[in-house]
Residue, then its C-alpha position, 0 to 999 in steps of 0.5 A: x229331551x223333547x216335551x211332547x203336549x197333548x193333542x187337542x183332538x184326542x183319537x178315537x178309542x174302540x171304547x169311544x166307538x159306537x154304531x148308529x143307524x144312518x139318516x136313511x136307516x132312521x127314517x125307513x124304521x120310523x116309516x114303519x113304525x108310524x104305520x104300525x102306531x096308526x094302525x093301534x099296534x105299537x105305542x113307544x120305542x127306545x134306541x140304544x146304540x152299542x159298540x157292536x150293535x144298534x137296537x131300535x126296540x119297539x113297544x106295546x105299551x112303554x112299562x113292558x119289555x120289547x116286542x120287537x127289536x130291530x137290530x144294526x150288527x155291522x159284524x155280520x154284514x159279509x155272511x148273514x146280512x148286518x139287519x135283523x128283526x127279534x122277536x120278544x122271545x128272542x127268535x130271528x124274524x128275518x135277517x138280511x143285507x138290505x133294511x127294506x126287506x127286512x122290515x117288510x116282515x112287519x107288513x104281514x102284521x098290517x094285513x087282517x081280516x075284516x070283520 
């Protein structure tokens, strides 16, 4: 009879998975988040990183619930694209395969009118 010991590197579960945005991903959304703060409109942010999904939420003020939240969804990266922009409602701003373009949404917002 064979006594087997235990791995010192334990396997990695589907419950010990999650999915995370990339250096490149982080440093697009916080380009846009920056202009966003400089230009008054948001104030603070959160990431959660889910076994499905990654969010980065946004702020108007830290106490309330999100703006905005842009989402990583690996699952859908074969059919509508894994990036997408919700609004606070719920409703799906945008929705595609490359991050770029669908943060460009938030450059709209930039743009008003002077007074």
């Amino acid at each position: 009879m064979t006594v087997l010991s235990p791995t010192p590197f334990p396997r990695k579960t589907a419950a010990t998975e999650q999915v995370a945005f990339d250096r490149a991903e982080l440093s697009r959304i916080l380009g846009v988040y920056g202009r966003m703060v400089a230009a008054g409109e948001w104030r603070d942010y959160a990431m959660s990183f889910l076994a499905d999904r990654a969010i980065f939420s946004v702020f108007r003020r830290s106490a309330e619930h999100p703006i905005y939240r842009i989402e990583k969804l690996p699952g859908l990266r074969h059919r509508q694209g894994m990036y997408a922009v919700h609004a606070m409602d719920g409703q799906i701003l945008k929705r595609g395969h490359d991050l770029e373009a669908v943060l460009r949404v938030f450059d709209r917002k930039l743009i008003r009118p002077i007074e």
